[in-house]
Structure formats: structure tokens, C-alpha cells
C-alpha positions in Angstrom: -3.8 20.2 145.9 -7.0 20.3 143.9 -6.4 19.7 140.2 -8.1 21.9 137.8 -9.2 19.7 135.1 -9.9 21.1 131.4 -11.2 18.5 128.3 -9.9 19.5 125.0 -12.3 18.2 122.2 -12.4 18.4 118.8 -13.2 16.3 115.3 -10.0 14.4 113.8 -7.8 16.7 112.3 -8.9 19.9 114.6 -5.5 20.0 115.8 -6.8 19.5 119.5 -3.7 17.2 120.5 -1.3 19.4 119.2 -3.0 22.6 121.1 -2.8 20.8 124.3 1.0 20.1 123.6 2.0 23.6 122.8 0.1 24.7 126.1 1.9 22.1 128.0 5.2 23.2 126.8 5.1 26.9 127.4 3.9 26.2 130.8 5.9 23.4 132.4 5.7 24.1 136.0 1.5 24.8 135.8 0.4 22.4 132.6 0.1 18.5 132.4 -1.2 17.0 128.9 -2.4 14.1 128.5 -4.4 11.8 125.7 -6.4 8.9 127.0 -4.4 6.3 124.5 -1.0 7.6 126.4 -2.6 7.4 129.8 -3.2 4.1 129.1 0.0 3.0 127.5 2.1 4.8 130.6 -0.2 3.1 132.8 0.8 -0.4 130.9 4.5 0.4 131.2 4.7 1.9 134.9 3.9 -2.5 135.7 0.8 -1.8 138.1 -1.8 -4.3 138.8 -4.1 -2.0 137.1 -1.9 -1.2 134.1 -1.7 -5.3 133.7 -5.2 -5.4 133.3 -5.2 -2.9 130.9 -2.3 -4.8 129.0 -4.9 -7.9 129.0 -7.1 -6.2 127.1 -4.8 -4.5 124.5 -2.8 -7.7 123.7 -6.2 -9.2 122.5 -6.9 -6.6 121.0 -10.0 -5.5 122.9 -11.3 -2.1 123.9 -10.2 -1.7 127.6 -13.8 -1.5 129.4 -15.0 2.1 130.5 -14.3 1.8 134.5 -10.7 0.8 133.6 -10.0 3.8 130.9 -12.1 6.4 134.2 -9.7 4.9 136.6 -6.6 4.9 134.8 -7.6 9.0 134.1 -8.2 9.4 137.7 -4.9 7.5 138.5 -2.9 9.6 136.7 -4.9 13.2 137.3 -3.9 12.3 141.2 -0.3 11.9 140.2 -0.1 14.7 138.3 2.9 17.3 139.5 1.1 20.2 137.8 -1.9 22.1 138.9 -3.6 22.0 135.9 -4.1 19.0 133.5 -5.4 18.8 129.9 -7.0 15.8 128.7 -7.7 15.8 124.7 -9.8 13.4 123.1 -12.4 12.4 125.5 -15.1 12.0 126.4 -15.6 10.7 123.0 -19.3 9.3 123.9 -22.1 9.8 126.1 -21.1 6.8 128.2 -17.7 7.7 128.7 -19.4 11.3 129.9 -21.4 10.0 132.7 -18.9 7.8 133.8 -16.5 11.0 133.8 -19.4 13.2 135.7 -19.8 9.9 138.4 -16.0 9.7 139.1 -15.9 13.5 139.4 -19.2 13.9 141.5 -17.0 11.3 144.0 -13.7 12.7 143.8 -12.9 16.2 145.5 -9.3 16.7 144.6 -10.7 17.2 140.9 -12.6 20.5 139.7 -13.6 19.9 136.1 -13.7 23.7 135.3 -13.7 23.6 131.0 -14.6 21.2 128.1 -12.9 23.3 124.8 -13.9 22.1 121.6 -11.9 22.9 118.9 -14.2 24.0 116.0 -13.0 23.1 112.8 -15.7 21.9 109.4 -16.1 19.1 108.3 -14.7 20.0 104.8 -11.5 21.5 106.9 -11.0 18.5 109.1 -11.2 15.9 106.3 -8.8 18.6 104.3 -6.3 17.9 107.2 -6.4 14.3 107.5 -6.3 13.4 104.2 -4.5 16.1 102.8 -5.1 17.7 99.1 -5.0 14.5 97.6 -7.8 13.0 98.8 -6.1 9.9 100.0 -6.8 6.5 98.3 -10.5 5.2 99.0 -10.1 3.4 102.2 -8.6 6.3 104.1 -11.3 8.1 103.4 -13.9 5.4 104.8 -11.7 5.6 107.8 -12.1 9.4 108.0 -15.4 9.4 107.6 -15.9 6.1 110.3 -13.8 8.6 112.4 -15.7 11.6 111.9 -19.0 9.5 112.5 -18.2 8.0 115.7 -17.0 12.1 116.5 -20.5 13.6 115.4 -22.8 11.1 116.7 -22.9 12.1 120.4 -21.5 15.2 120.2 -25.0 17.6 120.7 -25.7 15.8 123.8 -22.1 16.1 124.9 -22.5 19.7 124.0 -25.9 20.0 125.8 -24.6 18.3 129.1 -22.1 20.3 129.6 -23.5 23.8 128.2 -25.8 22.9 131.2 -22.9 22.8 133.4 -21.9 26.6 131.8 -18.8 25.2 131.2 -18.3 24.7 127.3 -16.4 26.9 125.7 -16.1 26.6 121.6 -13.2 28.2 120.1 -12.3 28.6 115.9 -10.0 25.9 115.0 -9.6 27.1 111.5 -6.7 29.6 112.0 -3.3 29.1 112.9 -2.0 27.3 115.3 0.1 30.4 116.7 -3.7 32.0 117.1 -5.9 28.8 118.3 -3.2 28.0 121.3 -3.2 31.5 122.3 -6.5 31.6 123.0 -6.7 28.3 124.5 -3.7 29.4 126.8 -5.5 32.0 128.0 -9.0 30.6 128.6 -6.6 27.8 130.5 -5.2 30.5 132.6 -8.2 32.5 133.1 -10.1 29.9 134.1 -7.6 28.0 136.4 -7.3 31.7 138.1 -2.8 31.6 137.4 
């Protein structure tokens, strides 16, 4: 069974993991979702050779090299149950991107057929993580690290895979009732269920 892949992206605090879960839930028997840090935790706990190598990393607190985190994505988009799997929060850099697009371009049981950024401003998303009160000072420096390291590839994310006609941007500043709709049926649409 081919899978039908879709990429949910979005800043911090555009609400894109929580979109993908709502999805997942109202369509058990079509929709897997999936966030890369889970992937690689299940992959940890499931005792493979590949998921020790993974726990290698993590226990010393290293970033678990880019081959590993693509592998341990295809791994678990092959094991999938569901036709259809969402993966929120990546690719998070150019890198990650053409590794993705190389693992994909060599594996045809996996039809990448949407990247969906969740739109949301800057002024909303900071709003959203830290809240009316503005947090205390260092919370903020970690928003804004976060929203850096968000921003900083994102055009030529955007570019690559506008290319590909297959970015689709959707308003991220309404309800959530409204934003997963619409997601749900661009998923659907687009998957052809």
C-alpha cells in the first residue's frame, strides 16, 4: 500500500501538533500522526538496533544525526497501519529537506502529496507561547531562539516545495474548530478518501 504522506509546518505556538492530533482522531482507520521527537522516542522504546543508536545519542545528550532521524521516519511511515500519515514539525531546515526529497526520490511506497503550513504572526505565535504575561525574560529568549531557528530557512523551504506545487498555506489564527476543518479536508481531498 502506498502511503500518502502530508508535512504539517508551522512556527512554535501555530497549533500545528495539535491540528494533526484532532485529524488523527476523527479519522482513526485513514490517519496516522506523528511528531519526529515521538518517532524517535517509540523507536527508542520498541529495543531495535536502530532505536539503540538513537538512545546513544540522546543519553549524551546529542542531536541524533540527520540519516538516523530520515530513517527512523521512513521506518515508521512503512509501518504505518493507516493510509495516510501526518508528520508535524519537520523539515525544520534545508538539510533535513533534501535529505527528506533523497529518501523519498528512493522510496516508492511513499507519495509526499502536501507540506501545510500553519500561518500564524509572529506577534500571535509569541502571544501563545508565552501567554499574556509575557513570561519571565529567559522564556522569551527561548521563544525567540525558537522562532529564529523557525524563520531562518523557511523561504527556501517555502520555495522548494512551491516548486513542487505542493505547499498549501492555511490561516492559523482562528479556531481550532475552523483551522482542523480545513486541514481535514485538504487531507482528504488531496489523499483522494
Amino acid at each position: 500500500m502506498k502511503k500518502k504522506l502530508f508535512l504539517i509546518i508551522g512556527a512554535p505556538g501555530s497549533g500545528k501538533t495539535t491540528d494533526a492530533e484532532l485529524i488523527a482522531q476523527r479519522n482513526p482507520d485513514l490517519v496516522v500522526h506523528y511528531s519526529t521527537g515521538d518517532l524517535l522516542r517509540a523507536e527508542v522504546a520498541s529495543g531495535s538496533e536502530l532505536g539503540k543508536e538513537i538512545a546513544s545519542y540522546i543519553d549524551n545528550g546529542k542531536l541524533v544525526p540527520l540519516n538516523i532521524v530520515i530513517n527512523t521516519i521512513k521506518s515508521a511511515i512503512e509501518k504505518a497501519d493507516k493510509p495516510i500519515v501526518l508528520i508535524d514539525g519537520f523539515p525544520r531546515s534545508v538539510e533535513q529537506m533534501e535529505a527528506l526529497d533523497k529518501m523519498l526520490k528512493e522510496n516508492n511506497d511513499i507519495d509526499l502529496v502536501a507540506v501545510i503550513e500553519v500561518v500564524v504572526s509572529e506577534d500571535v505565535a509569541r502571544e501563545r507561547v508565552l501567554g499574556r504575561a509575557r513570561g519571565a525574560d529567559d522564556n522569551v529568549e527561548v521563544f525567540n531562539n525558537r522562532m529564529k531557528v523557525f524563520l531562518e530557512p523557511l523561504t527556501d523551504i517555502e520555495k522548494f516545495y512551491e516548486s513542487q506545487g505542493k505547499l498549501i498555506k492555511i490561516n492559523g489564527e482562528r479556531t481550532i474548530e475552523e483551522i482542523v476543518d480545513e486541514m481535514e479536508k485538504i487531507v482528504k481531498e488531496k489523499a483522494g478518501v
